[in-house]
N, C-alpha and C positions, 0 to 999 in steps of 0.2 A: 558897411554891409559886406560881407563875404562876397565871392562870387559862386556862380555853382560851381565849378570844378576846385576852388579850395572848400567848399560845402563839402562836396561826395568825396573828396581826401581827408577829410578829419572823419566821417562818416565811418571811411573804412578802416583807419585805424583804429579809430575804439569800438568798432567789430568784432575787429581780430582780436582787441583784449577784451571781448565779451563782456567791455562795458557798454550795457546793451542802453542804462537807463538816461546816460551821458548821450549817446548818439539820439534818441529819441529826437528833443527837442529842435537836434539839428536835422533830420528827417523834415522835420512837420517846417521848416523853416525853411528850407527848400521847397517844400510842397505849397509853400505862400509863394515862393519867387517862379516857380514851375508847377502849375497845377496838376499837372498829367506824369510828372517827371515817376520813371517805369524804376528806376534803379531806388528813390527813396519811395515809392508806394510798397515795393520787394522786400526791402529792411524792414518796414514797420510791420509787413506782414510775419516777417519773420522773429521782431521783436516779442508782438504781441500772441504770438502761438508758444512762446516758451514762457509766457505768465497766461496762458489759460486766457486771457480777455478775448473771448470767440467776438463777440459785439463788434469788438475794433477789428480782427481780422477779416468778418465780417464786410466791415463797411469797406475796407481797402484790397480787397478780392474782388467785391462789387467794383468798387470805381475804377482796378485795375483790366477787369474783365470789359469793360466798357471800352479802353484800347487794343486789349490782346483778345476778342471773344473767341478764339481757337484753342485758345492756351491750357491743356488737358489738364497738367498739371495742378493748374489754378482751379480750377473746376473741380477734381477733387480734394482741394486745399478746403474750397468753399463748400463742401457736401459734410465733409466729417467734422465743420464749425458748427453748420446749419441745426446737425443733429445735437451735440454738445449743448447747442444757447436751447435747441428748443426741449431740452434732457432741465437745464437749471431754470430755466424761464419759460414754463408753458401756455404763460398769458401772453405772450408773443411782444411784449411791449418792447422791448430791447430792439427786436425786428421794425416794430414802429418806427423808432427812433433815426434806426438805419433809413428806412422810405421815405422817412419826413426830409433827409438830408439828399437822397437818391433815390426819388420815384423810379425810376425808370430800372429798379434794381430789379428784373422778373422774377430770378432765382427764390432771393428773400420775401418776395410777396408772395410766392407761392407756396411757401412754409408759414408764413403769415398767415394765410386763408386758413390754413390746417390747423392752427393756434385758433382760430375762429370757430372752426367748427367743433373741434372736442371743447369749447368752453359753451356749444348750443348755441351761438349764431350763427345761424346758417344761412340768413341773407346776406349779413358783413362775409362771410365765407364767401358766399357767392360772388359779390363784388368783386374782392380780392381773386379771385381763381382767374376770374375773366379778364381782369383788368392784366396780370400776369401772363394769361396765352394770350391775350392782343399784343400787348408789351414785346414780349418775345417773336411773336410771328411776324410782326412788323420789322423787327430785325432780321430775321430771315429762320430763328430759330423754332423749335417745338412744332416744326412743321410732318415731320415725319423721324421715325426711330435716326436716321443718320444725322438728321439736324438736331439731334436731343442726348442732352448728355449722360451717359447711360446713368450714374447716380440718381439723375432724378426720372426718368421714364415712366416706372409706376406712380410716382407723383401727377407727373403731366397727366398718363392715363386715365387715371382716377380723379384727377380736375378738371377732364374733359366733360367727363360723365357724369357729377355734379352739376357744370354749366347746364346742362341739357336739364338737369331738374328744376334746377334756381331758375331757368327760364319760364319755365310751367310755372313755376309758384308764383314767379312777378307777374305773370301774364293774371294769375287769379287772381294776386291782387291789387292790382290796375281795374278789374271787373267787377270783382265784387259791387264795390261804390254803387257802379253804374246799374249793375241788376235788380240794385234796390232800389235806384230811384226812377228805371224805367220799366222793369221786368225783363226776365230774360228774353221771352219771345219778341220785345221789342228791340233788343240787342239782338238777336239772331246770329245777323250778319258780319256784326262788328265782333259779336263773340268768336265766330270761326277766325275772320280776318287777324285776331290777334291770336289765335292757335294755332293760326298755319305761320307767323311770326315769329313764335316762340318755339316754333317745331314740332308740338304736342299733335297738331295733324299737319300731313303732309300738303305741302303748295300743290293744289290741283289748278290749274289755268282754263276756264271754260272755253278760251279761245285762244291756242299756244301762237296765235300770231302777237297779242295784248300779254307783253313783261316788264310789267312793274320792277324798279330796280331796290323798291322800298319798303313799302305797304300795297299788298292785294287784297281788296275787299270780296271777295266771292256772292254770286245769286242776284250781281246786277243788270241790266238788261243789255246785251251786247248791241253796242252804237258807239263803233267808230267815231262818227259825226253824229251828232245829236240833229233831231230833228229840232224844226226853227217851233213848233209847237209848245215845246217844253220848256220855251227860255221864255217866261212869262216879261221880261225885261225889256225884249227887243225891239219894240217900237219908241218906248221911251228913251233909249239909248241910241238908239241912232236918231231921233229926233236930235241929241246935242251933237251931231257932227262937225255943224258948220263952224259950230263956237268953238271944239275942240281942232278944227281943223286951224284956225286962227289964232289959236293958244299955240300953236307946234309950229307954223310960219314965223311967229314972234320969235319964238325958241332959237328958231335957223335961222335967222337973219342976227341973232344978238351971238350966235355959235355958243351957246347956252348949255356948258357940263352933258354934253355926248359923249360916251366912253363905249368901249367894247363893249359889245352884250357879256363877252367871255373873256377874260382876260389871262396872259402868260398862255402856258405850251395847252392847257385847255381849249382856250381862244385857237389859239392855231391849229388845233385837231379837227375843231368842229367849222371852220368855214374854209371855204377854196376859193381863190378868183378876186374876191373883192374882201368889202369890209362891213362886219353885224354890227350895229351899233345901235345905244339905249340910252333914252334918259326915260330914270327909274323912279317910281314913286312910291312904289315897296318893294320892298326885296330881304329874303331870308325873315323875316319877319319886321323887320325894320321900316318905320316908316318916314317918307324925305319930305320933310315937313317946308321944307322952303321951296320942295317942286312944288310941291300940292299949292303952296301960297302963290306961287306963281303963274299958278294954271287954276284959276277958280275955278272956271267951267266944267274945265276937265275932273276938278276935282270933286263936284259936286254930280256929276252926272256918274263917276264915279262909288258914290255913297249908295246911290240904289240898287249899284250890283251885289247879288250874294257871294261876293270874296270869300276866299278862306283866308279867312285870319287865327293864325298859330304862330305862339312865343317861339320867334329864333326859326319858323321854318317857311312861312308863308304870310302873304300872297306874293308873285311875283307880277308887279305891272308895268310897263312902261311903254312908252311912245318906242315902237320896232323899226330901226332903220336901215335896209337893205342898199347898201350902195349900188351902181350900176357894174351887170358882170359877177353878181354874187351867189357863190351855192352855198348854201347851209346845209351839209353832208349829214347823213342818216343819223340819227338818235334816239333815244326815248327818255321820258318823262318816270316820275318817281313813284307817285300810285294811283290808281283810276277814281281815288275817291275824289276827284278833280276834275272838272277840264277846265281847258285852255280855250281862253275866247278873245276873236278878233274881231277889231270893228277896223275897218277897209277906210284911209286917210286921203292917201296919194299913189295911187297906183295905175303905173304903166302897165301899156301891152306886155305881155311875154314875161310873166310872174307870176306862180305856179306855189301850192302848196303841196307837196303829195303822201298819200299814204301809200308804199307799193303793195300794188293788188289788191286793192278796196278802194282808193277813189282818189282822182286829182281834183284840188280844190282853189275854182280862183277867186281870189279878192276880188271884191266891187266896194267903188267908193260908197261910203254913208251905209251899207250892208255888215250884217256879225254872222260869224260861224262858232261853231265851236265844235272842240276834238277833242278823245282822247290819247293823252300822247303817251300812254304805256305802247300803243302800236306806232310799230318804225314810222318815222315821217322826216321827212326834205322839202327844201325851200328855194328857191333860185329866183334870181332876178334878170332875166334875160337882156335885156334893155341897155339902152344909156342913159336911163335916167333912175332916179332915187327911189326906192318902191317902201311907204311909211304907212303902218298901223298899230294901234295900241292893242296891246295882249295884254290878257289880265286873267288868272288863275282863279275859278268859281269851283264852287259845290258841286259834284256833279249831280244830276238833276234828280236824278232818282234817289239820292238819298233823305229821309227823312230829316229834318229839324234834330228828335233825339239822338240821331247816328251823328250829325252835324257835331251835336255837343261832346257827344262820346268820344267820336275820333280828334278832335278839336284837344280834348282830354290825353287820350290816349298818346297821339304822337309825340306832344309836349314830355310825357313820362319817359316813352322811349327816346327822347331828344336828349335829356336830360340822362338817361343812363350813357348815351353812347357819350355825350358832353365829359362825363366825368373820366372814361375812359382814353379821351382823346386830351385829356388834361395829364394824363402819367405820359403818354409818347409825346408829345409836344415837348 
């Protein structure tokens, strides 16, 4: 086998004698031994622009640009291809081609959406457009006129304002379905909540202290803390305290898979002092079927909460373990169509939940609360000792069974658009 530097010396001699179709091979044979290598990704693009094959200069402008994104040059190497492939190929499949080998190509997918929409799919358009400005902005580009390469500008502009339509339209039909099988008036609320989502009406907050980082449902009854009236559950849940309390002593005596509640520079943002720690029994939608086996009690007393259960997004529950000395620093929760309910385990003097300027709230053993965390909230454990309760993610109370379903529906769809998007930057 060659090495590269007698590679890129025979390279450049049959350069210079513009034997172009001789060098090729040894180009792509260096780009096996060097993936990234900038000098044969340069020659192939240079190769394949003196035979007209935009597709391949295409593709090696793309992967080129991925080390040099500054490179202007390249940029309008890559604008007067663009136009060329999508001049001879207007069904954009060539483009395809390219993304299927280089998702992450934003340029090319956003010429790709435009192949989409002059052929009348204008949800695949959509897809494509957006998946392109996340793409991009996530690298830092399409953020503004100086981060956008002028070639494409009116592209980007024009793809921006597309998105904001495609958004409306997915939002109808995501609802549709649901209109018809509960009426709109029964949707009401979930109807706006996915308008003010998708943009089509403005995020109004009936209470600008309650920010949702996620989903805001609008017209529900502002309660911080839910009264203990409305959690028809609560007797019978804290009736299993003792058992669960003895399901969680076993746990800590056998040191039984406690991990961070938050883990990496996350974890470290969100607590001061000491250490959050969890052992989980759902989480992201996920459920830990070996806790659950582990913890009957717990798991069964469990079953008659109204959890929210969503693919890939929810419930979140676990036994909460506050070390001694620990502040859980200010945050908020994802959307109020939720709250957060605690049942009080192990708790010391001097352990505090607070919402600032609505209310401190303290844990009592075999006692539930429940909150919603769209409003700022912090947690500390004064103490020297371990301050332990199970949280667990419920319905929030006022919403109806059919909203339950709806939104249950709804977020899954949006999980799933933003999933796929998150699949091209990955």
């Amino acid at each position: 086998m060659l090495s590269t530097s007698d590679l890129v010396s025979r390279i450049q001699k049959l350069m210079s004698s513009n034997s172009l179709e001789e060098a090729r091979p040894l180009c792509e044979n260096l780009l096996r031994q060097e993936p990234n290598d900038i000098y044969a990704l340069t020659t192939l693009i240079q190769i394949d622009l003196t035979q007209n094959n935009y597709n391949q200069v295409i593709f090696y402008c793309e992967k080129l640009l991925a080390i040099q994104p500054a490179n202007l040059q390249l940029h309008q190497v890559l604008a007067r291809s663009l136009e060329q492939l999508s001049s001879s190929d207007p069904s954009g499949s060539s483009l395809a081609t390219v993304l299927e080998k280089l998702p992450g190509a934003y340029s090319s997918r956003l010429l790709y959406g435009r192949a989409l929409e002059l052929q009348g799919d204008m949800f695949g358009a959509g897809r494509q457009y957006l998946k392109a400005v996340k793409t991009a902005q996530a690298k830092g580009f399409w953020l503004n006129e100086a981060s956008t390469a002028p070639w494409c500008r009116q592209y980007v502009a024009y793809a921006l304002g597309f998105i904001n339509k495609y958004k409306v339209n997915l939002g109808y039909q995501w609802l549709e379905p649901l209109w018809q099988r509960f009426g709109k008036t029964e949707m009401e609320r979930v109807t706006k909540a996915i308008q003010m989502y998708t943009g089509e009406r403005p995020l109004v907050l009936a209470d600008p202290r309650q920010q949702p980082n996620y989903l805001y449902v609008p017209d529900l009854p502002l309660t911080p803390v839910f009264d203990r009236n409305v959690l028809s559950f609560a007797e019978q849940y804290e009736s299993a305290t003792t058992s669960i309390q003895a399901e969680l002593k076993q746990l800590q005596e056998q040191s039984k898979d406690f991990k961070p509640f938050q883990e990496g520079e996350e974890g470290k943002s969100l607590t001061a002092g000491g250490a959050w720690d969890a052992y989980f029994f759902y989480r992201h939608g996920k459920t830990y079927t070996e806790h659950l086996a582990q913890c009957p009690a717990t798991a069964q007393a469990l079953s008659q909460l109204p959890l929210v259960h969503i693919r890939e997004h929810a419930p979140e529950v676990c036994f909460s373990i506050m070390q001694p000395h620990t502040h859980i620093l200010p945050h908020r929760g994802a959307t109020n169509s939720r709250a957060v309910l605690h049942l009080g385990l192990d708790i010391p003097d001097h352990c505090r939940l607070n919402l600032p300027g609505i209310a401190e709230l303290s844990w009592q053993e075999g006692k539930i609360f429940a909150f919603d965390d769209t409003y700022l909230h912090e947690a500390w454990n004064k103490s020297d000792n371990t301050r332990a309760v199970i949280l667990a993610d419920i319905w929030n109370p006022y919403l109806r069974e059919e909203e339950q379903i709806a939104l249950t529906e709804l977020i899954e769809q949006i999980g799933l658009l933003n999933q796929q998007t998150k699949a091209v930057l990955s």
